[in-house]
Backbone as a chain_set.jsonl record, in Angstrom:
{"seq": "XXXXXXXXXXXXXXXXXXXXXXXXXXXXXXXXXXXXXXXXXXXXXXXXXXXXXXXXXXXXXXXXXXXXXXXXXXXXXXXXXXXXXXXXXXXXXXXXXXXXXXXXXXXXXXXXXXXXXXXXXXXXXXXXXXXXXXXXXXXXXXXXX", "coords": {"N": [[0.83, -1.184, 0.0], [0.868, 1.904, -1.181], [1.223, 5.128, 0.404], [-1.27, 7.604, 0.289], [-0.868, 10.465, 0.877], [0.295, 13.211, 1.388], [2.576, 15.821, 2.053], [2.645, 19.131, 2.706], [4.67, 21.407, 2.66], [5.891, 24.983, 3.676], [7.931, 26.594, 1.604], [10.84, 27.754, 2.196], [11.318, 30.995, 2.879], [13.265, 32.568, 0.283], [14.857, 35.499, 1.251], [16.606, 38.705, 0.255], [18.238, 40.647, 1.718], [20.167, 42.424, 1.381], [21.415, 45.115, 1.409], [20.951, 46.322, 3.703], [19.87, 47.35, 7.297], [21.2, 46.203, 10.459], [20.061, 45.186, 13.595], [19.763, 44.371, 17.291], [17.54, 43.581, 19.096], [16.044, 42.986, 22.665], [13.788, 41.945, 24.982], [13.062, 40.472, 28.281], [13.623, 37.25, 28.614], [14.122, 36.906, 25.402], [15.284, 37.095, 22.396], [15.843, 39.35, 19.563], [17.282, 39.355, 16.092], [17.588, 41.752, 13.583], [16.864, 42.593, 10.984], [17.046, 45.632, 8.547], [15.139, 47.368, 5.592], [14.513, 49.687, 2.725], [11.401, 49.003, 1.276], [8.309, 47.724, 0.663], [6.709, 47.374, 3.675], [6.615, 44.965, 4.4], [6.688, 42.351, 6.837], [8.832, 39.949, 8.203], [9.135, 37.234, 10.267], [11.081, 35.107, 11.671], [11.214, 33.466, 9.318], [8.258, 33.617, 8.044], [5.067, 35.513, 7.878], [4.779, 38.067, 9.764], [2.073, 38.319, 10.71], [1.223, 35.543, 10.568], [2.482, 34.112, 12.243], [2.698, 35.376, 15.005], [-0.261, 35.847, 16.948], [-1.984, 36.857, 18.637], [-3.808, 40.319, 18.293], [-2.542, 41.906, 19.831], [-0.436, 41.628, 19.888], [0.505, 41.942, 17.111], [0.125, 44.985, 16.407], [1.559, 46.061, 18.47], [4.232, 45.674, 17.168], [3.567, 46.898, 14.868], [4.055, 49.461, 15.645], [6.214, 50.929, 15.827], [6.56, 51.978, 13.451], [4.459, 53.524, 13.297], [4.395, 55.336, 14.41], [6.483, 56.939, 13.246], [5.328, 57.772, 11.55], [5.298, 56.162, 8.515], [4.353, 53.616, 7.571], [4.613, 51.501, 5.776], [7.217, 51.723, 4.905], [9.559, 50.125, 4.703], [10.888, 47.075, 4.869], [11.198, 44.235, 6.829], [13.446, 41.261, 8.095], [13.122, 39.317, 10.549], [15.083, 37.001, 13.045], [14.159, 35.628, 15.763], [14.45, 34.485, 18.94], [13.991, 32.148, 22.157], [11.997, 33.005, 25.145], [8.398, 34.018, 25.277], [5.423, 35.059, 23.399], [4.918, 37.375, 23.994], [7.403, 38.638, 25.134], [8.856, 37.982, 23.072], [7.691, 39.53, 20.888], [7.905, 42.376, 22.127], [10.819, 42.308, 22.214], [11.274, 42.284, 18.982], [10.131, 45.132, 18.293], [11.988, 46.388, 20.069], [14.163, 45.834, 18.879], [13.657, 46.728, 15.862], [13.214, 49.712, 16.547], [15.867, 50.478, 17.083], [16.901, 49.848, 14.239], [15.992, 51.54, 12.86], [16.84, 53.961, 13.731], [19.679, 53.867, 13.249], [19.151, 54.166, 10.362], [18.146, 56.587, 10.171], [18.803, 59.671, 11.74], [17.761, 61.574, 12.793], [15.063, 60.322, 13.505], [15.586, 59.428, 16.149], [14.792, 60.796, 18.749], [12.185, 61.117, 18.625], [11.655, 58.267, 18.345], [12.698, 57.805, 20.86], [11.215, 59.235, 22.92], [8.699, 57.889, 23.023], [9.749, 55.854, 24.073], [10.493, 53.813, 22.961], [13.588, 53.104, 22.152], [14.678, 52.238, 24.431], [15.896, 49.483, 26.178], [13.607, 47.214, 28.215], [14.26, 46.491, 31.284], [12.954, 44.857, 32.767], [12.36, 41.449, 34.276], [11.782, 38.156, 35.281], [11.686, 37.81, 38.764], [14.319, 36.101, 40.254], [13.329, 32.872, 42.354], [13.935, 32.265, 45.872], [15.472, 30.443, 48.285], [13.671, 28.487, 50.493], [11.454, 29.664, 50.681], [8.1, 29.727, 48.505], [7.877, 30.857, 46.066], [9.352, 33.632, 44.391], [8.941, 35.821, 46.248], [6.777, 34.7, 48.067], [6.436, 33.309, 50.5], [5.675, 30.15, 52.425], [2.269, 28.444, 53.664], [1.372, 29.987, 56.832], [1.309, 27.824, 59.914], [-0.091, 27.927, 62.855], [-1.176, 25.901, 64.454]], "CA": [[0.0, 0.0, 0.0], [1.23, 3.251, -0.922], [1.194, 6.083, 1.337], [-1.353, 8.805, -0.93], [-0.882, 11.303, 2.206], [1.537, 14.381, 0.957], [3.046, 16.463, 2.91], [2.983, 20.371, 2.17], [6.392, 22.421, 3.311], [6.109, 25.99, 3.437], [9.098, 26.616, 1.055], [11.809, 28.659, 2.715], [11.318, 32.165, 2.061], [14.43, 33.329, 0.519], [14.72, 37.033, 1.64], [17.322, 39.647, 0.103], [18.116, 41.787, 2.509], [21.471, 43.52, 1.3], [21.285, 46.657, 1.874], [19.946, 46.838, 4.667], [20.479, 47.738, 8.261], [21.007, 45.616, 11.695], [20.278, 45.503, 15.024], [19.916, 43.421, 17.885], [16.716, 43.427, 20.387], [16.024, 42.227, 24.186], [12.801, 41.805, 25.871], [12.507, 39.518, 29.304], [14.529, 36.589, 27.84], [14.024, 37.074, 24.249], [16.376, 38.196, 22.037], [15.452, 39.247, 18.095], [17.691, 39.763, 15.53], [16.504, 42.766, 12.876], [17.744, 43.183, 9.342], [15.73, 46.633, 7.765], [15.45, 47.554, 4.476], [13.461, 50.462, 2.641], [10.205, 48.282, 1.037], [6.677, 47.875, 0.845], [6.156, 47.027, 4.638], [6.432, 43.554, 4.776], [6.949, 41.518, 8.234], [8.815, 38.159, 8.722], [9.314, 36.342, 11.396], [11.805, 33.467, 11.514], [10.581, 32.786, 7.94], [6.849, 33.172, 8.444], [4.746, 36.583, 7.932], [4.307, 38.06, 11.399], [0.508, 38.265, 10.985], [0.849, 34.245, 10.751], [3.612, 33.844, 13.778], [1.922, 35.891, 15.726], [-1.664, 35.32, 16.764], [-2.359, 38.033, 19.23], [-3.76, 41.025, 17.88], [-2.095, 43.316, 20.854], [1.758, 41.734, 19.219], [0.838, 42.459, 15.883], [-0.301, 46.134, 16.698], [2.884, 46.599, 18.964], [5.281, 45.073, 16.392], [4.133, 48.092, 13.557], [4.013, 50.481, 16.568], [7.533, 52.241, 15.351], [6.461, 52.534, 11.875], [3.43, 54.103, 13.324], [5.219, 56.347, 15.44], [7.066, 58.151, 12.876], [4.415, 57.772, 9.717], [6.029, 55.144, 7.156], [4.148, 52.387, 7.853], [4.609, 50.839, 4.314], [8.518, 52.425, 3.872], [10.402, 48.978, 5.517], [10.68, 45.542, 5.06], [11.897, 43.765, 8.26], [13.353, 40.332, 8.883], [13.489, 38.991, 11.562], [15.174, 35.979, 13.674], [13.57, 35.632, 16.824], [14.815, 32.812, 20.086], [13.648, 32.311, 23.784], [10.675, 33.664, 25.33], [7.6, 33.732, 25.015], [5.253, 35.638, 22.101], [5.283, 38.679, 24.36], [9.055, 38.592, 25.273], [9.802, 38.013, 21.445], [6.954, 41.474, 19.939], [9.016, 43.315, 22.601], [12.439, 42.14, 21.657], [11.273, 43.06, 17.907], [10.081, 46.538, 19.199], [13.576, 46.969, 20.143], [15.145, 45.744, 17.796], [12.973, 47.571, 14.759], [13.349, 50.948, 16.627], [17.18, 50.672, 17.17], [17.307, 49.861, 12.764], [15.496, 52.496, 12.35], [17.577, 55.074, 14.557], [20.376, 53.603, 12.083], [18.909, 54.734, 8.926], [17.928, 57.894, 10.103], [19.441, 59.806, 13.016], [16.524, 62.661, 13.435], [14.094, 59.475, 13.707], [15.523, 59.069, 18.009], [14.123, 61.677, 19.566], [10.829, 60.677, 18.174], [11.393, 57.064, 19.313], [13.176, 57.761, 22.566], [10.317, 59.823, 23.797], [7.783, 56.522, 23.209], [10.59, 54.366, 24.955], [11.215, 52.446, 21.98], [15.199, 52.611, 21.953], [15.489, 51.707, 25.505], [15.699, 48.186, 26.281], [13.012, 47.017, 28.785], [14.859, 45.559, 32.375], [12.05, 43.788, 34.214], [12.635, 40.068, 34.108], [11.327, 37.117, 36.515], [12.911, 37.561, 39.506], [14.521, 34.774, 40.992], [13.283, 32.304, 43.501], [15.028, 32.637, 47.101], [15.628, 29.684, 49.354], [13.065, 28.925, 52.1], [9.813, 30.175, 49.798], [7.111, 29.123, 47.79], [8.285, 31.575, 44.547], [10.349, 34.923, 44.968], [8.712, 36.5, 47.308], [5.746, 34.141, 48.578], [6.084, 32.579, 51.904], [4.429, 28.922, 52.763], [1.768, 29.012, 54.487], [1.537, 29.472, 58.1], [0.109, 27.042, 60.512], [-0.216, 28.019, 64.467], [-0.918, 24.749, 65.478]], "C": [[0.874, 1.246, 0.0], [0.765, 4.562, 0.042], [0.443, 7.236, 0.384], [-1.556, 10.28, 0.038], [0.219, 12.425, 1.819], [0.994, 15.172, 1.651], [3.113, 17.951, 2.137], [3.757, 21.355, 2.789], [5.747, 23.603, 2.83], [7.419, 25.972, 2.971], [9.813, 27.742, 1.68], [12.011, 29.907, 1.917], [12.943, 32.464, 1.739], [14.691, 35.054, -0.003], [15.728, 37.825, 1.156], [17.24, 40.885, 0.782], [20.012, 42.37, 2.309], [22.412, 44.274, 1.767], [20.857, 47.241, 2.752], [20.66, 47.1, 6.062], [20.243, 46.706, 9.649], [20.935, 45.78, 12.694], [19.644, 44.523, 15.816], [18.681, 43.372, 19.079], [16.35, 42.789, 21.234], [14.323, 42.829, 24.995], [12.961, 40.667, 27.047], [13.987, 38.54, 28.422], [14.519, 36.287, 26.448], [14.995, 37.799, 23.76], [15.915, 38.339, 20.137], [16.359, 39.899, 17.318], [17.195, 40.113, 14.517], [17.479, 43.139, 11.685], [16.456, 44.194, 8.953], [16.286, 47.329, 6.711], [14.591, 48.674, 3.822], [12.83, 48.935, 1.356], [9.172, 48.467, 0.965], [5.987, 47.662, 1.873], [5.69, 45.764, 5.013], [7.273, 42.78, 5.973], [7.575, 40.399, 8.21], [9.532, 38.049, 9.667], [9.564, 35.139, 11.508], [11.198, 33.021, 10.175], [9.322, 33.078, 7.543], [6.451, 34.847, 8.292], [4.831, 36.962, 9.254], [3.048, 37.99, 11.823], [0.335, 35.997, 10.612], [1.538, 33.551, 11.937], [3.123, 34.212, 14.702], [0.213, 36.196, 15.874], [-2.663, 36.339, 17.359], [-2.965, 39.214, 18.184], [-3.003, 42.491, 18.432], [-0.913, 42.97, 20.03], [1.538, 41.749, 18.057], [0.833, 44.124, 15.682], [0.695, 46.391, 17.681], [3.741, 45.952, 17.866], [4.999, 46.286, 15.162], [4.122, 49.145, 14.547], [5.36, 51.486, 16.205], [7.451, 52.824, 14.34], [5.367, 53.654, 11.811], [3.859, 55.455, 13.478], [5.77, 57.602, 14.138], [6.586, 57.94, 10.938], [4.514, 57.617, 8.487], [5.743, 53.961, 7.481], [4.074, 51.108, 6.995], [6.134, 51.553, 3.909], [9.219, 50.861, 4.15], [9.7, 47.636, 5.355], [11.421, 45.275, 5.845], [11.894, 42.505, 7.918], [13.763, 40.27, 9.943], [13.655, 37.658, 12.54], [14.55, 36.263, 15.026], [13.881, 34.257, 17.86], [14.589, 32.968, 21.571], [12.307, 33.025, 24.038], [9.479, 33.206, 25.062], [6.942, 34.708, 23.466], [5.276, 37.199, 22.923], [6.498, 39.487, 24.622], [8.992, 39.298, 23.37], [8.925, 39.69, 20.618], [7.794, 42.424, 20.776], [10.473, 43.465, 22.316], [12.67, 42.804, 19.976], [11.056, 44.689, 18.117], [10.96, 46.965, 19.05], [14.273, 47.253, 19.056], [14.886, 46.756, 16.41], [13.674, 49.202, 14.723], [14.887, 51.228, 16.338], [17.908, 50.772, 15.487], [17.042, 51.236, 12.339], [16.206, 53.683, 12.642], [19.178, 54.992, 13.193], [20.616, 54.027, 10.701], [18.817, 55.885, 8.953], [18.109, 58.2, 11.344], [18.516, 60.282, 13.746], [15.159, 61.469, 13.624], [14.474, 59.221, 15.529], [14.808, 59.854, 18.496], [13.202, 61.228, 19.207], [10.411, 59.158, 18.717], [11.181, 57.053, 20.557], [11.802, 58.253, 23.023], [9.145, 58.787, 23.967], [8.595, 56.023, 23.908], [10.667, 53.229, 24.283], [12.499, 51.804, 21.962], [15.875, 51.712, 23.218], [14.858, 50.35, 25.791], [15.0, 48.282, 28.059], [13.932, 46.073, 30.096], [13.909, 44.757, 32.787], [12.129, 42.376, 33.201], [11.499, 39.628, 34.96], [12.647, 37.447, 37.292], [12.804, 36.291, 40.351], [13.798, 33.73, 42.272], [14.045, 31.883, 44.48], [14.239, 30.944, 47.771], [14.62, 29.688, 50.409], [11.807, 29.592, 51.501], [9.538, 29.861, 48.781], [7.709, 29.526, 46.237], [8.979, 32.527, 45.2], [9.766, 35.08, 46.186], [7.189, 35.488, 48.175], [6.198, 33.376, 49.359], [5.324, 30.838, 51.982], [3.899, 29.454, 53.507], [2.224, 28.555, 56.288], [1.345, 29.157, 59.186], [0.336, 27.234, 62.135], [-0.555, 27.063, 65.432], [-0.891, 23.492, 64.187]], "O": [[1.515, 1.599, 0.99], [-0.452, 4.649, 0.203], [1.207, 7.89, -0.327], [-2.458, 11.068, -0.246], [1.3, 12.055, 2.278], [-0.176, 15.418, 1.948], [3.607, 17.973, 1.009], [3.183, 22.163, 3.519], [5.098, 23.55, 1.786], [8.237, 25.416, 3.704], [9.202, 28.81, 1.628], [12.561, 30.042, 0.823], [13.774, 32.583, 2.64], [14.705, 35.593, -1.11], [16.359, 37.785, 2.212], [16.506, 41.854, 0.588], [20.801, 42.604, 3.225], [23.543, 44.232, 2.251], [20.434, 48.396, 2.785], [21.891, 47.091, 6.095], [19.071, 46.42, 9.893], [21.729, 46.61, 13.136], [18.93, 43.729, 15.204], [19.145, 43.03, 20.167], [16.165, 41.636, 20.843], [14.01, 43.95, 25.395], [12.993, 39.59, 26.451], [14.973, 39.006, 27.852], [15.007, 35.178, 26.232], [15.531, 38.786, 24.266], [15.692, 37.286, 19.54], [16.482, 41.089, 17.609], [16.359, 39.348, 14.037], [18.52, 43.793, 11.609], [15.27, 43.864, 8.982], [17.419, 47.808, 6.664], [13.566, 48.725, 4.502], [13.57, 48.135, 0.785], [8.849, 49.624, 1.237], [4.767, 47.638, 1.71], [4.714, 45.474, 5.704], [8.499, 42.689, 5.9], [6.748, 39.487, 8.187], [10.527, 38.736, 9.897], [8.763, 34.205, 11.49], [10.613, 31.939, 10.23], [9.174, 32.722, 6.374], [7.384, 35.609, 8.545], [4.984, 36.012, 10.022], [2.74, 37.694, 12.978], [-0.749, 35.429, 10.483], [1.108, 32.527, 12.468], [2.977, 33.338, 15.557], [-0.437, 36.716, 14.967], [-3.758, 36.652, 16.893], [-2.538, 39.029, 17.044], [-2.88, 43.595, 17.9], [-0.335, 43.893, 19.455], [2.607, 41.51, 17.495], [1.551, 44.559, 14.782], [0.617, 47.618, 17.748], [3.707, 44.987, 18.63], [5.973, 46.664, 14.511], [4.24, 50.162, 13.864], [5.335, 52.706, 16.364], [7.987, 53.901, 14.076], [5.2, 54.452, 10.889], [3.666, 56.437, 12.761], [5.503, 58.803, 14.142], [7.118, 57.953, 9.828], [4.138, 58.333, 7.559], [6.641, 53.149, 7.708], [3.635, 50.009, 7.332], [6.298, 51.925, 2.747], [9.354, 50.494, 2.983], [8.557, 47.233, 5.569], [12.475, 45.911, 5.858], [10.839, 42.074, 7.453], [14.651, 40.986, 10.407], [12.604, 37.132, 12.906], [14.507, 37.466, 15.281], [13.542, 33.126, 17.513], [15.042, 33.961, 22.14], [11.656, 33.552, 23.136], [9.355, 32.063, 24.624], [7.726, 35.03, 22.573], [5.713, 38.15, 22.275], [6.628, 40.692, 24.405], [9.051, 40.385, 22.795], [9.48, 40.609, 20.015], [8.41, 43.292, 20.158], [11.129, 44.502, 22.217], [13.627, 43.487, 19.611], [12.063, 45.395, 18.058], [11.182, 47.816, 18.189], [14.759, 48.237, 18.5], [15.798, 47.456, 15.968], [14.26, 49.8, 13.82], [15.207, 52.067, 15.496], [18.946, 51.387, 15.243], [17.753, 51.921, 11.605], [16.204, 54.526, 11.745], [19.535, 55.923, 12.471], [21.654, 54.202, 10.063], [19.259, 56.536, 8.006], [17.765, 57.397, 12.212], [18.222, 59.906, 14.88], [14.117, 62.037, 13.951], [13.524, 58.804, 16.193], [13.749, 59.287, 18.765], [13.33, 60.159, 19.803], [9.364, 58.832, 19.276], [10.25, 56.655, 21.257], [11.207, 57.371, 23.642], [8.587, 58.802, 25.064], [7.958, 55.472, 24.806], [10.833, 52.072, 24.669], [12.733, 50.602, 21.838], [16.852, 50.965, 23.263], [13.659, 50.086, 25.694], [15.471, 48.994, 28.946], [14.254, 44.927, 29.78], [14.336, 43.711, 33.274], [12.021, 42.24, 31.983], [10.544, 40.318, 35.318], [13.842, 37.449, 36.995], [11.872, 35.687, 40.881], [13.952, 34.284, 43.361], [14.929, 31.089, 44.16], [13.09, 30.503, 47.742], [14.555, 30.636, 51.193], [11.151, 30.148, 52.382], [10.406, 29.639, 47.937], [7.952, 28.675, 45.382], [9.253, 32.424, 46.396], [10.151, 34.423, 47.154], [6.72, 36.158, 49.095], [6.5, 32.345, 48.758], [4.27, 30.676, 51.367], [4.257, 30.466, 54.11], [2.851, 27.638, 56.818], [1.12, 30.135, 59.899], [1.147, 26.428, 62.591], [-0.417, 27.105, 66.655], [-0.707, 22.31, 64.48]]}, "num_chains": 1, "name": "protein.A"}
């Protein structure tokens, strides 16, 4: 018996990105690497559109949030690698990363970021769990008799 069951591969986009500009973004433990190019405003993500990688509608609507910002929301094509995290980690790590290409291409485009808080990389993590408690900061409970 033959197998009449075929398999359909998304074929590996292959992307020309040149000319273009890099940079490196950090959310939580996410980290996204950002090639940008001038374009028609097209998204990928690890291979994949970002409106198919991403499912959310809040991380597709923060992910054009820089393009919004400074009113070329169709000038840039972005790829982008993306590793670790979760899908909120990784739209923040792009975030970063996007704004920081963009600061790249054009200098008078920071001030316009910075003041959203695009350029600056986000600190808050998980903080650690301590010895002697439930999670960071949570206690067991505690029983009086």
């Amino acid at each position: 018996m033959e197998n009449t069951q075929t398999t359909t591969k998304t074929p590996k986009l292959k992307l020309d990105f040149k000319d273009s500009k890099y940079a490196t973004g950090r959310r939580k433990t996410s980290i996204a690497r950002v090639w940008l190019k001038k374009g028609t405003g097209r998204i990928y993500v690890n291979g994949k559109l970002y409106s198919d990688y991403f499912s959310s509608d809040n991380h597709k609507m923060q992910i054009t949030r820089p393009f919004e910002i400074i009113n070329q929301p169709t000038e840039f094509d972005v790829r982008c690698n993306v590793k670790g995290g979760g899908p909120t980690g990784q739209a923040g790590a792009m975030v970063h990363g996007i704004s920081k290409a963009l600061v790249l291409f054009d200098e008078n485009l920071k001030s316009t970021l910075r003041t959203e808080k695009l350029t600056t990389r986000d600190s808050r993590a998980v903080e650690r769990k301590k010895p002697g408690r439930r999670k960071a900061r949570r206690s067991f409970q505690f029983s009086k008799r």
